[in-house]
C-alpha positions in Angstrom: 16.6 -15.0 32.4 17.5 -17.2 29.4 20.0 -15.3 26.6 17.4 -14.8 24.2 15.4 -12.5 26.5 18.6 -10.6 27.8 19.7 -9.9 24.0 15.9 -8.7 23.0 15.8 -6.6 26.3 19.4 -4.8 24.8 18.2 -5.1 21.3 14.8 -2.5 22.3 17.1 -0.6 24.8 19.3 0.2 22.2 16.4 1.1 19.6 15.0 3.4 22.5 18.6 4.8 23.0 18.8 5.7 19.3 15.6 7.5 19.0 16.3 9.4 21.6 18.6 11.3 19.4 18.1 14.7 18.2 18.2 13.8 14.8 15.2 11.2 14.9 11.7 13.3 14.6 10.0 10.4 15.0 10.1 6.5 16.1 7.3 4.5 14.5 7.2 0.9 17.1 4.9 -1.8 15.2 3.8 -3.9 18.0 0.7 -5.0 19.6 2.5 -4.8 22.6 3.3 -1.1 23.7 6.5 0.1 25.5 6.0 -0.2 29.5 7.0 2.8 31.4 9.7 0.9 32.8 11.5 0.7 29.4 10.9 4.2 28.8 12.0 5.2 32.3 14.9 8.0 31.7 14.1 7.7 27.5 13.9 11.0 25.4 12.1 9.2 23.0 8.7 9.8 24.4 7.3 12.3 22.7 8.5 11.0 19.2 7.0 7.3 19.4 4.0 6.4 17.0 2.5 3.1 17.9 1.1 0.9 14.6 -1.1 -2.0 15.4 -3.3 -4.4 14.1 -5.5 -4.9 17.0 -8.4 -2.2 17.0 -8.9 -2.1 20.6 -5.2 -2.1 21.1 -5.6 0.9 19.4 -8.4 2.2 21.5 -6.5 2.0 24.9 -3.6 3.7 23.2 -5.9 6.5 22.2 -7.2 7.1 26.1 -3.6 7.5 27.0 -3.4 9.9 24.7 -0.7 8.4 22.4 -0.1 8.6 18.9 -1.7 5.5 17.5 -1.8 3.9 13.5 -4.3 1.0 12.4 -2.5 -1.8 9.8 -3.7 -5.2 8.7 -3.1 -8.4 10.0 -1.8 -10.0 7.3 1.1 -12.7 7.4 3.6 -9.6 6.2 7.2 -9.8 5.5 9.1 -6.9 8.0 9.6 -4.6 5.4 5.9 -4.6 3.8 4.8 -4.5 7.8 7.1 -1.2 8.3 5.9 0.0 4.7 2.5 0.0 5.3 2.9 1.3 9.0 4.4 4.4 7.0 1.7 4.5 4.3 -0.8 4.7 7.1 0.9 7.7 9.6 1.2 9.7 5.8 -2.2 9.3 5.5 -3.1 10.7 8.7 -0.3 13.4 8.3 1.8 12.2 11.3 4.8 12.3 9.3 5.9 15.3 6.5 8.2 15.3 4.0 12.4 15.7 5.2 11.0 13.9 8.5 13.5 11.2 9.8 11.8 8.2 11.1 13.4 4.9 13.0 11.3 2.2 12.1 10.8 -1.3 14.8 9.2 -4.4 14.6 10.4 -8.1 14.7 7.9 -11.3 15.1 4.5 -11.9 15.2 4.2 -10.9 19.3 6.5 -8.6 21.1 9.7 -9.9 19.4 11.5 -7.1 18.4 14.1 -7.9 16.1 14.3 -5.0 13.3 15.4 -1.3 13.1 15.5 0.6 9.6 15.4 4.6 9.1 14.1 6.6 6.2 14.3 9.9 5.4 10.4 10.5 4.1 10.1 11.7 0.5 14.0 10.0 0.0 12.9 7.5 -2.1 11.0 6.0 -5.0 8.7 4.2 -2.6 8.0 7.3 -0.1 7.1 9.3 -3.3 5.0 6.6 -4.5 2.6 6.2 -1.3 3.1 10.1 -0.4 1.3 10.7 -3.9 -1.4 7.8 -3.1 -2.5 9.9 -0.1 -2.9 13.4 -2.5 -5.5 11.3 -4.2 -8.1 12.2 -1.7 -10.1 10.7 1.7 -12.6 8.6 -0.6 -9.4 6.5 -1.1 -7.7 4.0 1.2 -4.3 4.9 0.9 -3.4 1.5 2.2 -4.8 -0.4 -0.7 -3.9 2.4 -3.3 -0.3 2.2 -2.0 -0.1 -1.8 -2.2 -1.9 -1.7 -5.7 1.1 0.5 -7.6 3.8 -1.7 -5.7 1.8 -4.8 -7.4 1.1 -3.0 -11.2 5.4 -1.9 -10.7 5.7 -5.7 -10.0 3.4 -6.7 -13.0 5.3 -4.4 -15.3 8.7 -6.0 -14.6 8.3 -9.4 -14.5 5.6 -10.3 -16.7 4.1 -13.4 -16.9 6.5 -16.8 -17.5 9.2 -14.1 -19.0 6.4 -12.6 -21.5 5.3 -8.8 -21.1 1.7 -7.9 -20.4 0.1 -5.6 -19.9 -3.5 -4.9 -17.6 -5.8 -2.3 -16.1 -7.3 -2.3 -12.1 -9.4 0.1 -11.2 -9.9 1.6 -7.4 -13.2 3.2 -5.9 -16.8 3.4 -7.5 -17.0 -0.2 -8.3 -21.2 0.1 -8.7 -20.4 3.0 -11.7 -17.7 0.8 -12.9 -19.7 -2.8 -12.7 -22.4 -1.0 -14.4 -19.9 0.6 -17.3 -18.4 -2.9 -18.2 -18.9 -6.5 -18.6 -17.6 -9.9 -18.1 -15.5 -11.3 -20.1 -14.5 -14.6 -18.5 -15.0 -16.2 -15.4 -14.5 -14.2 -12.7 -11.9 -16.0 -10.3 -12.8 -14.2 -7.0 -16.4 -15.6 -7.5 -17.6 -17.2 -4.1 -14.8 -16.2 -2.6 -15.4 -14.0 1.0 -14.7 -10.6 1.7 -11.9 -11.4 3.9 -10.1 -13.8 1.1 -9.9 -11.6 -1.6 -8.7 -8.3 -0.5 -5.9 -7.4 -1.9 -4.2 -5.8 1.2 -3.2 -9.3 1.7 -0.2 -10.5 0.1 -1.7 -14.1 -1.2 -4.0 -12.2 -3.4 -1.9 -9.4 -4.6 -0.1 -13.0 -6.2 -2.9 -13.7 -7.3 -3.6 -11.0 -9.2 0.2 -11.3 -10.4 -0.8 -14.8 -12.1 -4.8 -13.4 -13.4 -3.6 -10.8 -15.0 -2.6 -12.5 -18.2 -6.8 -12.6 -18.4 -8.1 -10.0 -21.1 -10.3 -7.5 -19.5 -9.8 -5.1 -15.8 -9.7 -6.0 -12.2 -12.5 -4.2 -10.6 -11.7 -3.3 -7.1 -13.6 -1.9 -3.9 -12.0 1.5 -1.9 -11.3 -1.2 1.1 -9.1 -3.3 -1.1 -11.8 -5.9 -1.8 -11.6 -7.4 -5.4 -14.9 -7.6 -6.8 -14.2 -8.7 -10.6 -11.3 -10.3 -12.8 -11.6 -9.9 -16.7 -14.0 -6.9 -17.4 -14.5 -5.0 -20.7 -14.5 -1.2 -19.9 -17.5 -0.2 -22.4 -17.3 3.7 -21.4 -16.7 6.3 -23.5 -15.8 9.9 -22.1 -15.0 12.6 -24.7 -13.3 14.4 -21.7 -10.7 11.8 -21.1 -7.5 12.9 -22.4 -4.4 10.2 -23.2 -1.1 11.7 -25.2 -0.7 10.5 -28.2 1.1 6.8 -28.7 -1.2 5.3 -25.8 -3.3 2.5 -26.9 -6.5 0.7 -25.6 -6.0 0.0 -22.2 -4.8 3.9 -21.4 -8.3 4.8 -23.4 -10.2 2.5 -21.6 -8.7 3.5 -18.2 -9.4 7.5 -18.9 -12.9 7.1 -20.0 -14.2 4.8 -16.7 -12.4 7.6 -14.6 -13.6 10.4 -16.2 -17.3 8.9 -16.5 -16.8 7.6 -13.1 -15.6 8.3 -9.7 -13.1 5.5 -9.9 -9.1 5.9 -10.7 -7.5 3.5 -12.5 -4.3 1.6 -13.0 -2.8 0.4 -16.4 -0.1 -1.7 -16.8 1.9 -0.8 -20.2 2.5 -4.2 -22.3 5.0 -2.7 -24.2 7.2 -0.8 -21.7 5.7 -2.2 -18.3 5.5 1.9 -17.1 2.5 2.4 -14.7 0.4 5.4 -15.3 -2.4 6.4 -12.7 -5.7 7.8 -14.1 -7.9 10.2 -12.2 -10.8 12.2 -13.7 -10.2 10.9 -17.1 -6.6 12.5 -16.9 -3.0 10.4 -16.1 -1.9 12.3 -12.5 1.0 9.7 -11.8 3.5 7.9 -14.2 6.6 5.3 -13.4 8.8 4.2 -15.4 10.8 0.8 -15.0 14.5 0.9 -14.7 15.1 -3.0 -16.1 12.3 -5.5 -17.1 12.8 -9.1 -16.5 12.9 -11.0 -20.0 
């Protein structure tokens, strides 16, 4: 047995070890390859482990064994954005609650496990953040809702080139909302497939970074497929309600949700704050701590 394997074989023995600890409530392994009963052999941990995979009939078998099992993309992600969207995903289907302590393990593309975190969930901005994206409702993928506030936080901060701006992507509804608007410019994602413009990949969530100095919204399917770049908003909903000291883009966003069945995301020029729109009402602010200039 070369080193490598001996270390990974003490790496996940040690992982197991650690979940097997009273204090963990849950240990979330993100792996198309599942534990062997042989490595669980003499484990507490049993009970506690939630599988996350990206294979569907992974998933399946997992399921006729009776084991908890989570769905994610297979996207090229970084570790952290695989473990954070591993945890979006068991919120979703309520296999985690708030004050629950979860150890987190993944590593390389395969069975490499290389990586432990833990979170306490609802301990930080990011957990409050996808824990509200699930309230939202069913009709939205909280998946794509969760990635699309990480990306408008991200557009608020940095900006474009070290200049503010400002933009508007809506989620859900997109026939109401095509119908409600209009083109503006070219649409980018034009001719593009399905599978290359969603935006649970993290090519096109840069993307959308760099388009987003176009006037208009990004129009945006509840599966995470971007339909449109650069749409005028032309509805008008005397039930949407913005405070006053909100401009356009906040008007623009309450009317399409409140005429539609859409929410919406608008990035704040001025301040880069993100506000989330839902029935023609804001349900969801953030503020940034520091902007990039």
């Amino acid at each position: 047995m070369s080193e490598t394997n001996r270390v990974d074989r003490e790496f996940l023995k040690s992982a197991l070890t650690l979940a097997s600890q009273s204090e963990i409530d849950h240990l979330l392994f993100i792996s198309d390859t599942p534990l062997t009963g042989n490595e669980l052999r003499g484990k507490k941990c049993r009970k506690k482990i939630i599988y996350a995979v990206t294979s569907d009939q992974v998933a399946a078998e997992l399921l006729e064994k009776k084991e908890r099992v989570v769905v994610i993309p297979a996207y090229d992600y970084s570790r952290t954005e695989r473990v954070k969207m591993a945890v979006v995903s068991a919120l979703s289907q309520g296999a985690f609650k708030e004050g629950d302590y979860v150890l987190c393990v993944t590593g390389r593309i395969g069975r490499n496990i290389d990586t432990m975190m833990t979170m306490r969930i609802g301990g930080s901005l990011d957990d409050r953040v996808a824990i509200e994206g699930v309230k939202l409702g069913e009709e939205f993928n909280s998946q794509v809702v969760d990635a699309l506030i990480q990306l408008a936080l991200q557009i608020g901060q940095e900006g474009f080139e070290g200049h503010p701006i400002g933009t508007i992507i809506t989620i859900g509804d997109h026939n109401a909302v095509l119908e409600k608007s209009r083109q503006l410019t070219i649409n980018p994602f034009q001719g593009l497939s399905e599978a290359e413009r969603n935006v649970l990949d993290p090519k096109i969530r840069e993307a959308i970074k760099n388009f987003s100095v176009l006037d208009g919204a990004f129009v945006i399917r509840e599966d995470g497929v971007v339909l449109a770049a650069g749409r005028y908003l032309a509805a008008s909903d005397e039930n949407a309600k913005i405070p006053l000291g909100l401009g356009a883009r906040h008007a623009a966003a309450a009317s399409i949700t409140a005429s539609t069945g859409c929410i919406a995301l608008v990035v704040s020029q001025t301040s880069g704050a993100v506000r989330l729109f839902k029935e023609g009402s804001i349900v969801l602010e953030l503020h940034q701590t520091a902007r990039r200039t």
